[in-house]
N, C-alpha and C positions, 0 to 999 in steps of 0.2 A: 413608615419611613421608606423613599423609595431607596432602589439597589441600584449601587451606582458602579457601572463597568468602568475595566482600567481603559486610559487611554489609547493606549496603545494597540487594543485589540481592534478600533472601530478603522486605524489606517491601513491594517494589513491589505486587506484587500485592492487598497490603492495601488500598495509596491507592485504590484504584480502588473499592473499594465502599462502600454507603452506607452509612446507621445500622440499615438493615431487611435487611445482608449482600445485596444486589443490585447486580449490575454496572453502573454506568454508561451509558449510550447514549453510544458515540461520535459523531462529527458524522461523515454520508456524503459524499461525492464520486461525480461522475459525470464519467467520463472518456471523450471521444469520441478517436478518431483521425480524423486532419485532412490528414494527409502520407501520402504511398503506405510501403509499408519495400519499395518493390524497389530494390536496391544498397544498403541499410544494412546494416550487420558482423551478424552471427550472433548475438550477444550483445542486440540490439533485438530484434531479430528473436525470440529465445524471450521475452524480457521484454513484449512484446504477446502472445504467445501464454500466458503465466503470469498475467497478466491479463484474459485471457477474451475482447481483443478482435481477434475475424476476420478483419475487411474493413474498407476506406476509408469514413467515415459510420458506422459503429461504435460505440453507448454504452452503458458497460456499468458499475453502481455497487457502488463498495465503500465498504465504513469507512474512514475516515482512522488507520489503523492508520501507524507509524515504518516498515513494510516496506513497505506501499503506497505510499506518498511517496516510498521509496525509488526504487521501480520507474519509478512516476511522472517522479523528479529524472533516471531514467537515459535516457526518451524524450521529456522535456519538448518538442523540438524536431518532434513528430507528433505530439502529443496534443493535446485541449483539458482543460481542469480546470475543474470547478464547484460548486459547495459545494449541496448540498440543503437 
């Protein structure tokens, strides 16, 4: 039997573009780290590293993409967030 996806998933990628079929500019963020991660769980710990950011004072900017934010929601408590 094959698997049959919702509908809704196969238009998303339509929304997103214009009348000239060009991708949208999503709004950037610039994330610093603010809090050390020594003695935070492993899981923070690769989630700044999958992030891009190093060292304590640390800013490094992505798209506000729903996985960014995600990552973001997961270290909120050592990060700073700023909208560009």
């Amino acid at each position: 039997m094959p698997i049959r996806l919702p509908v809704t998933g196969a238009y998303r990628f339509r929304e997103c573009l214009t009348a000239d079929d060009k991708l949208i500019e999503m709004a950037k963020i610039r994330i610093t780290q603010v809090k050390s991660r020594i003695g935070k769980p492993e899981n923070q710990k690769r989630t700044l590293d999958a992030l891009g950011i190093r060292k304590l004072n640390h800013s490094v900017e992505h798209e506000a993409t729903p996985q960014i934010l995600g990552m973001v929601n997961k270290i909120k408590h050592l990060v700073r967030v700023e909208n560009i």
